[in-house]
Backbone as CSV, one residue per row, in Angstrom:
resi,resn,N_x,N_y,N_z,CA_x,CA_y,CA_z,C_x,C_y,C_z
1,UNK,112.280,-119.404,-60.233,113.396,-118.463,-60.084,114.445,-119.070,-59.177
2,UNK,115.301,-118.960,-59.517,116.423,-119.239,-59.358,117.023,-118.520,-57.585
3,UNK,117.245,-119.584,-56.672,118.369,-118.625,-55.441,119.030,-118.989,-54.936
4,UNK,120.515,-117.726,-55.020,121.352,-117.728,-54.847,122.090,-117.147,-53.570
5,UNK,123.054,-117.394,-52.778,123.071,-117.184,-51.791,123.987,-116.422,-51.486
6,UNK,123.437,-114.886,-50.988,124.445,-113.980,-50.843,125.627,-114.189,-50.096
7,UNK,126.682,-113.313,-49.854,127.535,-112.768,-49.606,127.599,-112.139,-48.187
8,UNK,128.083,-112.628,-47.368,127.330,-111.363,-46.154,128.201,-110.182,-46.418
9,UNK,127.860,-108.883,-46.180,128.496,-107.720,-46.564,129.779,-107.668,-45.574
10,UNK,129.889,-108.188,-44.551,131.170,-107.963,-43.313,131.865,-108.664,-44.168
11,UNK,131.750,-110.174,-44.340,132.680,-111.088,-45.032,133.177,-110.468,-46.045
12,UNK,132.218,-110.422,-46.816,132.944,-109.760,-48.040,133.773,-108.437,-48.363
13,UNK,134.063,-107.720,-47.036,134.653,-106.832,-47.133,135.841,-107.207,-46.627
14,UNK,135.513,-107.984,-45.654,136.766,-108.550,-44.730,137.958,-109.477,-45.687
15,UNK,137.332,-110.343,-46.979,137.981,-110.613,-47.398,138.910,-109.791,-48.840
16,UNK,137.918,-109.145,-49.234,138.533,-107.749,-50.287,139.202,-106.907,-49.504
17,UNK,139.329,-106.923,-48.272,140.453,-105.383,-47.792,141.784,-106.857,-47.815
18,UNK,141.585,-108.185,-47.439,142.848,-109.153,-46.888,142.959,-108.709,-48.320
19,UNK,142.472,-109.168,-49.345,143.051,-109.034,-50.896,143.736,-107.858,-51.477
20,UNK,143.298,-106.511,-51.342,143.398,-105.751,-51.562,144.738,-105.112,-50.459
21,UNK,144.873,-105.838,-49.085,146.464,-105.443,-48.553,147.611,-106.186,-49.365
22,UNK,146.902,-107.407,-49.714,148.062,-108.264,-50.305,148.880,-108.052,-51.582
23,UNK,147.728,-107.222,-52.261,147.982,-106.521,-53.455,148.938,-105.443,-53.719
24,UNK,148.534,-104.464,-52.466,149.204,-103.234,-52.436,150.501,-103.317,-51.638
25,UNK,150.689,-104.386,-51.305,151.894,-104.864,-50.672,153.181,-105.334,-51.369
26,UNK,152.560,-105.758,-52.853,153.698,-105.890,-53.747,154.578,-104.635,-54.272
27,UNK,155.313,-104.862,-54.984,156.647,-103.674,-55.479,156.261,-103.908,-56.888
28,UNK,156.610,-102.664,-57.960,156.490,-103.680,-59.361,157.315,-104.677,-59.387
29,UNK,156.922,-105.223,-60.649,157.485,-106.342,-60.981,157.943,-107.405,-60.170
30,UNK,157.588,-107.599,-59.066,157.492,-108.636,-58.143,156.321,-109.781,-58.123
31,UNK,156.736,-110.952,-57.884,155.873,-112.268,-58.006,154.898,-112.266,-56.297
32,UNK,154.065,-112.620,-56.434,152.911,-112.961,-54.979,153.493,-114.459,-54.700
33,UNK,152.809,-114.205,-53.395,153.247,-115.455,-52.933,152.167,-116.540,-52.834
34,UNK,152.755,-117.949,-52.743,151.607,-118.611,-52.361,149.999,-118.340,-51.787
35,UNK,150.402,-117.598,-50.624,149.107,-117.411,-49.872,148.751,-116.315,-50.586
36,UNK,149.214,-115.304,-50.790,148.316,-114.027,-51.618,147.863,-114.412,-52.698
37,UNK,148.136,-115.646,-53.313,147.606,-115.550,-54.490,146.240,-116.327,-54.437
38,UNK,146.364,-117.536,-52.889,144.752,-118.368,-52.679,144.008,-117.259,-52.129
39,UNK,144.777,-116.091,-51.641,143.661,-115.208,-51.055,143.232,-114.155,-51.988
40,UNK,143.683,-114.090,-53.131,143.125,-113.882,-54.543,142.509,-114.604,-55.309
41,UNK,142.559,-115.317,-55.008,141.733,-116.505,-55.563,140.357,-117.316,-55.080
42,UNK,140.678,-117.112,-53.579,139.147,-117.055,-53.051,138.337,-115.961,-53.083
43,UNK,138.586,-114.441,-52.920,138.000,-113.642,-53.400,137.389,-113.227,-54.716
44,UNK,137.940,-113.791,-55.775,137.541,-113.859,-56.945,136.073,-114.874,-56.840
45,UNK,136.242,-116.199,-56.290,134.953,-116.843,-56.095,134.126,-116.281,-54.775
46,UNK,134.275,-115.679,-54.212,133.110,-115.235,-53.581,132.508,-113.889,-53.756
47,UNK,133.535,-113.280,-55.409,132.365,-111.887,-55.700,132.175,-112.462,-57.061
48,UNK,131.945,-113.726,-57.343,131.875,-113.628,-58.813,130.075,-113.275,-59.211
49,UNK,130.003,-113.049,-60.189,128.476,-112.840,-60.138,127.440,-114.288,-60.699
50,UNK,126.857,-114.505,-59.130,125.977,-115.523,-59.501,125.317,-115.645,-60.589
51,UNK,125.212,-114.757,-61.405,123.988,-115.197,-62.598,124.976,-115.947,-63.547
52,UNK,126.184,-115.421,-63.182,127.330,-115.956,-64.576,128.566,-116.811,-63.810
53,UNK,128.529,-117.385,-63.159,129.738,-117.888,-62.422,130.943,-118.583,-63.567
54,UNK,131.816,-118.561,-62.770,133.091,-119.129,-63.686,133.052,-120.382,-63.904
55,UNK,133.495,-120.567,-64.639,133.089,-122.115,-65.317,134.401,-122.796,-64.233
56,UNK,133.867,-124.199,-63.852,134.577,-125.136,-63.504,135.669,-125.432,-63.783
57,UNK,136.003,-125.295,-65.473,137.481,-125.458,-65.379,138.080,-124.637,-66.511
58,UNK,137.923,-123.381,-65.869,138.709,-122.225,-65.464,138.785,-121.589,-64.096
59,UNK,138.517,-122.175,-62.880,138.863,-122.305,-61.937,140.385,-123.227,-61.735
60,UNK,139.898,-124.635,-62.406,140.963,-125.961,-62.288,141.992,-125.116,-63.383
61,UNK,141.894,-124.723,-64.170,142.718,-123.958,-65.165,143.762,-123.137,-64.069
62,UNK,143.650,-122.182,-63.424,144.330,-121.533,-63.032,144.709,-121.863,-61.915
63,UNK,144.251,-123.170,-60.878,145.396,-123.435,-59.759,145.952,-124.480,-60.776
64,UNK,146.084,-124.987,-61.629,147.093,-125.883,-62.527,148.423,-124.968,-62.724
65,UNK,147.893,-123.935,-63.624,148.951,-122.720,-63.899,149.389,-122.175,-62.757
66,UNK,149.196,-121.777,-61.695,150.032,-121.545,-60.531,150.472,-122.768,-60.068
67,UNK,150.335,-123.921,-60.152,150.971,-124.886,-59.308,152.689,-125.302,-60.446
68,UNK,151.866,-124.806,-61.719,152.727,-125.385,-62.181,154.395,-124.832,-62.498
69,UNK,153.955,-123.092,-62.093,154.654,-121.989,-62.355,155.778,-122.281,-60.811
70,UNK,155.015,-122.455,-59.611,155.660,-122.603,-58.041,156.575,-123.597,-58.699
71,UNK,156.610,-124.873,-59.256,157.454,-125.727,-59.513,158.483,-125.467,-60.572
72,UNK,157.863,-125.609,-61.246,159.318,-124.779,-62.464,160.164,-123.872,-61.701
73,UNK,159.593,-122.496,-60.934,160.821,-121.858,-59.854,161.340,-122.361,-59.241
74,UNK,160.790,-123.652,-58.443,161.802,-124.087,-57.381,162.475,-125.207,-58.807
75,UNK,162.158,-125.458,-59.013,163.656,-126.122,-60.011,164.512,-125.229,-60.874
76,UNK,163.963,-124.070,-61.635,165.146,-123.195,-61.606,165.870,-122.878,-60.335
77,UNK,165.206,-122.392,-59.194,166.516,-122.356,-58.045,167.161,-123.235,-57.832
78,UNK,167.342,-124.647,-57.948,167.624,-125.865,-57.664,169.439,-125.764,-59.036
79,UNK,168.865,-125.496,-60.059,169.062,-125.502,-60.997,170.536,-124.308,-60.984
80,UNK,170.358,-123.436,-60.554,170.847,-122.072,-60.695,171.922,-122.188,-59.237
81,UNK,171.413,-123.232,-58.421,172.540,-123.597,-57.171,173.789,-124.671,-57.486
82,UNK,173.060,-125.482,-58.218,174.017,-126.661,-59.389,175.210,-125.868,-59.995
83,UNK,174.563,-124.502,-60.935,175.422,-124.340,-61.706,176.386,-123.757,-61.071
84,UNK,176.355,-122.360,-60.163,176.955,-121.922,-58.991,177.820,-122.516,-58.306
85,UNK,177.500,-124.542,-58.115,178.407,-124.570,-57.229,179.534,-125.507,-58.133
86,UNK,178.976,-125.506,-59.236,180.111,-126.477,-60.712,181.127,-125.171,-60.658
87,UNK,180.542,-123.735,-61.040,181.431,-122.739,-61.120,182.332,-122.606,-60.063
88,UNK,182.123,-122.878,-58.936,182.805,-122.876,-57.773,183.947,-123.254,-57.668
89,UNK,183.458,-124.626,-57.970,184.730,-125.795,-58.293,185.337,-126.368,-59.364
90,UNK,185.026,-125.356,-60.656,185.848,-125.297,-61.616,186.883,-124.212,-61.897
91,UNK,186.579,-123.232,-60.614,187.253,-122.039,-60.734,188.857,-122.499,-59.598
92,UNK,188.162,-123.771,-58.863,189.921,-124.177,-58.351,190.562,-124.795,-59.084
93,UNK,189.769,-125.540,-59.815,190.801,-126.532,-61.191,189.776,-126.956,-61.880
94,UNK,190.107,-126.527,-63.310,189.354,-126.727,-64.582,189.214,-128.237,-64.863
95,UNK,190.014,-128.890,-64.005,189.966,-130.579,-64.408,189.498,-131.148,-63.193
96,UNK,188.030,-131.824,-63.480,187.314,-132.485,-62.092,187.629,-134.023,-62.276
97,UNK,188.157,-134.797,-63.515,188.643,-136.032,-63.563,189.691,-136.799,-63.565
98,UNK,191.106,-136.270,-62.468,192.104,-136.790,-62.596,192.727,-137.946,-63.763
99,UNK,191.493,-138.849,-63.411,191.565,-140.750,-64.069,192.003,-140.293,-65.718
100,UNK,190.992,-139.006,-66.133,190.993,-138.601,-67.561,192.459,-138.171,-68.114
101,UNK,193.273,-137.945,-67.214,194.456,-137.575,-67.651,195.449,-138.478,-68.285
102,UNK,194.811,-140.036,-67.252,196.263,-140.981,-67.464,196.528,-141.396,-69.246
103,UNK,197.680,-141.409,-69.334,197.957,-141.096,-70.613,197.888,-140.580,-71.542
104,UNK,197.587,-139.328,-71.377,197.594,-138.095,-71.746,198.960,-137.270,-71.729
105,UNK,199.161,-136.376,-73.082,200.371,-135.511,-72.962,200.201,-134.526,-71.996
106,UNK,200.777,-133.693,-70.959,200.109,-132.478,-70.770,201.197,-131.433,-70.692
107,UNK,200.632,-130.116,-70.800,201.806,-128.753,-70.393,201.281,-128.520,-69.011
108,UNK,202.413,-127.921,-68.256,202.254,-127.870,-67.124,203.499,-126.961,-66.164
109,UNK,203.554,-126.318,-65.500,203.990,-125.402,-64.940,205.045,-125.806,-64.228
110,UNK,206.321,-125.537,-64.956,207.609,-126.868,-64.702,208.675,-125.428,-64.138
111,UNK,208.011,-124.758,-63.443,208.690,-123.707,-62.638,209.339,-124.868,-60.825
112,UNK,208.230,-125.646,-60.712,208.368,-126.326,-59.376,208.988,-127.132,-59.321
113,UNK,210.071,-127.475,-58.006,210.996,-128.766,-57.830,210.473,-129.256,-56.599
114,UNK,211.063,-130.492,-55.900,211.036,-130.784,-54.761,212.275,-131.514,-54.353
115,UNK,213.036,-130.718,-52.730,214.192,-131.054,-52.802,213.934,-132.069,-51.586
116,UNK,214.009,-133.280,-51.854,214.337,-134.253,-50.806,215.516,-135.389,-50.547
117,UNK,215.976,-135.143,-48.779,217.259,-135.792,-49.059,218.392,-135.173,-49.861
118,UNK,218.300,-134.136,-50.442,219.583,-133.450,-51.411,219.204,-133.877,-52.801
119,UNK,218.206,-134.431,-53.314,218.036,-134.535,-54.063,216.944,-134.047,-55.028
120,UNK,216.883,-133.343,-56.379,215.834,-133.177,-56.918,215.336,-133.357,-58.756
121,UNK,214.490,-133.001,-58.554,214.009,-134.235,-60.413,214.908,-132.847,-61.087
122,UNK,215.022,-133.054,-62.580,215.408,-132.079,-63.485,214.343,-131.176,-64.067
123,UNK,214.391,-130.239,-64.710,213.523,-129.087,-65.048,213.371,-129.645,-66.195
124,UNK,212.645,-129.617,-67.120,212.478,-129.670,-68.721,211.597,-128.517,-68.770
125,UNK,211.872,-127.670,-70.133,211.279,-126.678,-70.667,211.514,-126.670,-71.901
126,UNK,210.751,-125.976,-72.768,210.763,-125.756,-74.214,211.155,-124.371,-74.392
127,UNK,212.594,-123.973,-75.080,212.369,-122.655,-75.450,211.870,-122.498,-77.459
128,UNK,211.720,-121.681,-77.098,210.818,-121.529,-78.934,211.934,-120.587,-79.606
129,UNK,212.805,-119.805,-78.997,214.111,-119.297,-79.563,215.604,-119.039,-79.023
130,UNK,216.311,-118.814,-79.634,217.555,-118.903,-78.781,218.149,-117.570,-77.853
131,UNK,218.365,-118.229,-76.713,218.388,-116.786,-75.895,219.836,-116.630,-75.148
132,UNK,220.300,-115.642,-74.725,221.859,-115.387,-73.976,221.168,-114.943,-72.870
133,UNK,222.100,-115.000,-71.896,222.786,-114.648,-70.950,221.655,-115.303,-69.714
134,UNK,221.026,-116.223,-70.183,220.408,-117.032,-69.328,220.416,-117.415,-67.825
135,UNK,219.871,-116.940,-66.915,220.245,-117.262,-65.538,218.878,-117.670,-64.871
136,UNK,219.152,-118.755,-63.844,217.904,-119.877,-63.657,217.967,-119.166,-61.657
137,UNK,216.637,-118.599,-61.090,216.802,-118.205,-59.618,216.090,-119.243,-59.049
138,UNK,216.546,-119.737,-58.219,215.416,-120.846,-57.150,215.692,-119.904,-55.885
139,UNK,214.046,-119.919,-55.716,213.644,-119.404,-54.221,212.672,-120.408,-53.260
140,UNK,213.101,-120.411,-52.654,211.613,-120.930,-51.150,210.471,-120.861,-51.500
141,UNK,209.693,-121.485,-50.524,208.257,-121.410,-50.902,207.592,-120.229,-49.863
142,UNK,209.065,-119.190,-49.329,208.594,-117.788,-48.572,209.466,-116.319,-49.819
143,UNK,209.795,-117.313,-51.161,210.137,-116.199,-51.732,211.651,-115.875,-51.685
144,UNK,211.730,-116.431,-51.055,213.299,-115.777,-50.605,214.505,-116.728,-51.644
145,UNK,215.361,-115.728,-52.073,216.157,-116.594,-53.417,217.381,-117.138,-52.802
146,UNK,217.349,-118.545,-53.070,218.917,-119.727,-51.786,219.872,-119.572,-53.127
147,UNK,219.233,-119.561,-54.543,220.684,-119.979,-55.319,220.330,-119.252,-56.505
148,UNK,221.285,-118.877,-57.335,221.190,-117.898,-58.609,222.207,-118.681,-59.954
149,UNK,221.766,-119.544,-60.710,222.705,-120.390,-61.322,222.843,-119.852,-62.944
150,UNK,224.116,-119.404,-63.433,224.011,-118.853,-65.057,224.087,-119.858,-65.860
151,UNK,223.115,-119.663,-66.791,223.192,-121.496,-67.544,223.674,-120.357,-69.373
152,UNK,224.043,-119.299,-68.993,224.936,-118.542,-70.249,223.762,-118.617,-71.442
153,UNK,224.077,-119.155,-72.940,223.785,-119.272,-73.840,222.467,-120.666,-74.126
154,UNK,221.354,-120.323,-75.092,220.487,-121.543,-74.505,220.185,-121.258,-75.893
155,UNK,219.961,-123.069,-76.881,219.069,-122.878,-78.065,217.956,-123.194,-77.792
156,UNK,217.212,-122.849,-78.870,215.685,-123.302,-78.890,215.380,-124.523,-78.971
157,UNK,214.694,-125.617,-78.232,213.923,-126.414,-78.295,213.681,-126.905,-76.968
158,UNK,214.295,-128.241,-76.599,213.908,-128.584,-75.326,214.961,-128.461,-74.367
159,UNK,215.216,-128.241,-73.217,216.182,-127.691,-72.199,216.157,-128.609,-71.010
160,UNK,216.902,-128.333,-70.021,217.074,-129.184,-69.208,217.613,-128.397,-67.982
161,UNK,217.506,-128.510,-66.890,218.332,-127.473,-65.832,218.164,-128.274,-64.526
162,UNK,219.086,-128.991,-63.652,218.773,-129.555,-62.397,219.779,-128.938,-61.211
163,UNK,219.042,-128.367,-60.327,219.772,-128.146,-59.381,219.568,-129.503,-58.401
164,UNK,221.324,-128.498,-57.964,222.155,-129.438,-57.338,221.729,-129.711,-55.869
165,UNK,220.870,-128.872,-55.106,220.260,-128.652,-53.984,221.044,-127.950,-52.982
166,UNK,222.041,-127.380,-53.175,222.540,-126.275,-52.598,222.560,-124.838,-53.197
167,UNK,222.284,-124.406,-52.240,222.390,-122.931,-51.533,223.767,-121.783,-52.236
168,UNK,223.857,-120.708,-52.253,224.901,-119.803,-52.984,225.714,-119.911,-51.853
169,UNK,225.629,-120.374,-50.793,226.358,-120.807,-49.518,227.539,-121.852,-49.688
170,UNK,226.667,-123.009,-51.187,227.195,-124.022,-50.901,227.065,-125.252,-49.937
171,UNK,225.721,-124.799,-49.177,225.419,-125.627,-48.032,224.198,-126.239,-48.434
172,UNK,223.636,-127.714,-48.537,222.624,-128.162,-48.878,221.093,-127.415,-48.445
173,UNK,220.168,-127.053,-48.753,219.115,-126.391,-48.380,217.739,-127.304,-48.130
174,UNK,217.155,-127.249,-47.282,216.463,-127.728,-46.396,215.247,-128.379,-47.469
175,UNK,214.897,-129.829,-47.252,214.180,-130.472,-48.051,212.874,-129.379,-48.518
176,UNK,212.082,-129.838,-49.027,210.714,-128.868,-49.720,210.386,-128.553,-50.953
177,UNK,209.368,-127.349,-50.896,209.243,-127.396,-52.153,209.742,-126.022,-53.034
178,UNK,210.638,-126.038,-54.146,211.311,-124.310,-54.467,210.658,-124.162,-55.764
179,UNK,210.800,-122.706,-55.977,210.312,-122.626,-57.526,211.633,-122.185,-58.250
180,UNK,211.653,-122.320,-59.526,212.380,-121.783,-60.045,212.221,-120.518,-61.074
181,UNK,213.280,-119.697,-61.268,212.583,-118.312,-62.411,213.557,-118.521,-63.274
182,UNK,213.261,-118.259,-64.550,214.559,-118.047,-65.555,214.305,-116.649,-66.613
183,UNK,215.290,-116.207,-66.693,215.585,-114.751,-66.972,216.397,-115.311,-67.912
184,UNK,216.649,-114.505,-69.417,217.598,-114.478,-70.400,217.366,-113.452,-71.227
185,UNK,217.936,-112.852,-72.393,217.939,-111.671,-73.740,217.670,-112.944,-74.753
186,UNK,216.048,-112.453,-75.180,216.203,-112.928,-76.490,217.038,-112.648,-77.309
187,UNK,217.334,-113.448,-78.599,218.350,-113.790,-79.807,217.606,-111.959,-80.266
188,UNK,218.799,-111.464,-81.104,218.851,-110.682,-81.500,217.958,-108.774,-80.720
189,UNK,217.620,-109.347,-79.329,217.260,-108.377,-78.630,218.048,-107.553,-77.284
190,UNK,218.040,-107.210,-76.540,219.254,-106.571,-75.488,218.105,-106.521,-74.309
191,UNK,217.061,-106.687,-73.998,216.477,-106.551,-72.650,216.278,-107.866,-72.155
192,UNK,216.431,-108.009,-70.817,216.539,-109.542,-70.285,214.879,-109.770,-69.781
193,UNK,213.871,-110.628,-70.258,212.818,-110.643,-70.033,212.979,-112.547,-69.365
194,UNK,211.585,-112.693,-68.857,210.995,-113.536,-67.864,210.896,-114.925,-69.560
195,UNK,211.014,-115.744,-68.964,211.344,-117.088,-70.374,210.120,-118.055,-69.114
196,UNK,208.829,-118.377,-69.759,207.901,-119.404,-69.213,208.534,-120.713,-69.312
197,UNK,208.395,-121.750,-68.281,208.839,-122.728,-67.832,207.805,-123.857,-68.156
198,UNK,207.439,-123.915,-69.383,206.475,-125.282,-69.662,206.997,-125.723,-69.729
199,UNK,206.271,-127.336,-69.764,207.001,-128.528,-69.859,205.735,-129.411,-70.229
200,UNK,206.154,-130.201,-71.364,204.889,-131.252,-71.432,205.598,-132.537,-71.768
201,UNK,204.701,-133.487,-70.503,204.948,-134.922,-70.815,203.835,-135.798,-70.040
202,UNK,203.927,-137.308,-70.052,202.863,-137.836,-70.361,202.642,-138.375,-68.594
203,UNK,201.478,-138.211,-68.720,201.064,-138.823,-67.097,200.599,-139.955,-67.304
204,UNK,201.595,-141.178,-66.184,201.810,-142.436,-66.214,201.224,-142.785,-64.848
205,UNK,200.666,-142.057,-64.207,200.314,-142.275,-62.889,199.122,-141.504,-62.526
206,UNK,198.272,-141.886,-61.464,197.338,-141.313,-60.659,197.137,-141.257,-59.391
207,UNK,197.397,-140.440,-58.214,197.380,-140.778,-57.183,196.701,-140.257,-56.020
208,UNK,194.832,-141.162,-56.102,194.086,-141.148,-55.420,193.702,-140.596,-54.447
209,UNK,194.497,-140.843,-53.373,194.486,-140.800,-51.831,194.963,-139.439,-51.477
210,UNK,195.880,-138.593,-52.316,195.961,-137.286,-51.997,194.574,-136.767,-52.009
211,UNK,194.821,-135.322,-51.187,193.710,-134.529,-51.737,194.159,-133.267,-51.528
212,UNK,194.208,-132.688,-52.445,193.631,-132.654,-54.399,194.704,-134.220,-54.657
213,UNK,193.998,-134.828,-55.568,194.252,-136.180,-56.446,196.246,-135.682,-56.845
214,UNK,196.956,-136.332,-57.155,198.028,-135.939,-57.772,198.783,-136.530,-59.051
215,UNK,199.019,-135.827,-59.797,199.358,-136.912,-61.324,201.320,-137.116,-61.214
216,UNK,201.000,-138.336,-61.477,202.743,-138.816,-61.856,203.108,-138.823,-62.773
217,UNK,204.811,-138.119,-63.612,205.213,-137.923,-64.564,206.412,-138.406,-64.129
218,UNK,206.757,-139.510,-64.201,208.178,-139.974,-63.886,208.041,-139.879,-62.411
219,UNK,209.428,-139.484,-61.946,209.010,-138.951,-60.191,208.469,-137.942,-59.735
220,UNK,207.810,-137.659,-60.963,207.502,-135.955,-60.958,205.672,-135.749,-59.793
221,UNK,206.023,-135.424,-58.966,204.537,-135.455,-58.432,203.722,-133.747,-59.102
222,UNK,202.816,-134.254,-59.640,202.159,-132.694,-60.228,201.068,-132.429,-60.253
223,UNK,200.431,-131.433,-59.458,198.989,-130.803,-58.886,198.112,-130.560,-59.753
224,UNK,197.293,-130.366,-59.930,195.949,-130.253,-60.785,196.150,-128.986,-61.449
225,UNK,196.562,-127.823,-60.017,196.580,-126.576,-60.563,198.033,-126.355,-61.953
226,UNK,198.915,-127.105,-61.326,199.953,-126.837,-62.585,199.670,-127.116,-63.599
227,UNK,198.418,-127.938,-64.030,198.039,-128.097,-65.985,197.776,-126.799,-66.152
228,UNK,198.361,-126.777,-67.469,198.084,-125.875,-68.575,197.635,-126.385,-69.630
229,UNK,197.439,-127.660,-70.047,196.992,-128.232,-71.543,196.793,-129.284,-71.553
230,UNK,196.343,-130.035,-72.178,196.126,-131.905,-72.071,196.305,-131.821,-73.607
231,UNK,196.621,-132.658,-74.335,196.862,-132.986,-75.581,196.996,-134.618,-75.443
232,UNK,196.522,-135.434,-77.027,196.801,-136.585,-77.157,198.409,-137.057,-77.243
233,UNK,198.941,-138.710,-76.768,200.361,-138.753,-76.032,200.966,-138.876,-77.199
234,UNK,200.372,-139.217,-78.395,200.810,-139.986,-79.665,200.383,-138.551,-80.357
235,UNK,200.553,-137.615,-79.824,200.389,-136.371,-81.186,201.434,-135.163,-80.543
236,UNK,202.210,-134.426,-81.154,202.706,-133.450,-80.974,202.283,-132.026,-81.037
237,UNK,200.771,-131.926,-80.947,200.033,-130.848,-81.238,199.479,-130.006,-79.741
């Protein structure tokens, strides 16, 4: 006959109440933790019933499957912090490869000038129809409007508008950076609505050492955030 070696009754209670707090300690649908689950797991081998014990490997069976389950989570969290922080930094600019631009067509937000020395680049825009009573506002970069210029009657296609870098004063206005707004009545309509200021042309430059990176279009220095489109340079699409 066969003997087997009990259990002392303290122990074994001592370790079924640790099991049995660890248990009742969860919420539904909540995962155990490491230690509650070896302290489920040693309790399982010290009430199993000697005449029938668990086979060897279904013991090795199930710390495999928990070891293997702890790892897969921590690489989904790993995983789920990656994507979080791509979203992060695609939500300041959709373009993380400056280099990818060079020679590339792009549209881009041709509302912005920069006046240095009295001097500043020209506007290009596309209008798509012909509009009256056209008037172009440059304001500060606090909002505030220095000059109000009527450019009258405008056809559709590509446009052009350069201020002169003075002020409704007439007095040159202080180097920086201005935006411009343009207001006109569409062709055959009577309300004066807001006319978008795209502009697409080809970036011939890259320039590194800023940060954010900055793309060159002629003298045109232009921010990441002003793309609106990338298109091929050799296609009009």
């Amino acid at each position: 006959m066969t003997t087997t070696n009990a259990i002392p009754p303290s122990l074994a209670s001592q370790v079924i109440g640790q099991a049995t707090s660890a248990a009742t300690q969860l919420q539904p649908n909540e995962q155990i933790s490491q230690n509650q689950f070896l302290t489920l797991f040693v309790t399982q081998l010290q009430n199993q019933d000697p005449l029938s014990p668990m086979e060897p490997n279904d013991l090795t069976a199930q710390l495999a499957q928990f070891s293997s389950l702890e790892q897969l989570t921590g690489i989904n969290d790993k995983l789920d912090k990656l994507v979080g922080a791509q979203q992060t930094d695609t939500s300041k600019s959709p373009i993380t490869d400056p280099m990818s631009l060079l020679g590339k067509a792009v549209d881009f937000d041709g509302s912005r000038l920069t006046v240095a020395g009295g001097t500043t680049s020209p506007i290009t825009f596309t209008l798509s129809h012909d509009v009256s009573n056209a008037v172009a506002t440059v304001s500060d970069a606090n909002g505030n409007v220095v000059r109000r210029v009527i450019l009258g009657d405008l056809k559709a296609g590509d446009q052009h508008f350069t201020f002169d870098g003075k002020g409704d004063d007439g007095k040159p206005v202080a180097d920086g950076t201005y935006k411009v707004a343009l207001s006109a009545v569409p062709a055959g309509g009577t309300t004066v609505q807001d006319v978008p200021l795209i502009t697409r042309a080809t970036v011939d430059g890259v320039d590194l050492t800023s940060n954010p990176p900055v793309l060159f279009i002629g003298d045109r220095r232009l921010t990441l955030d002003q793309v609106r489109g990338v298109h091929l340079a050799t296609t009009n699409s």
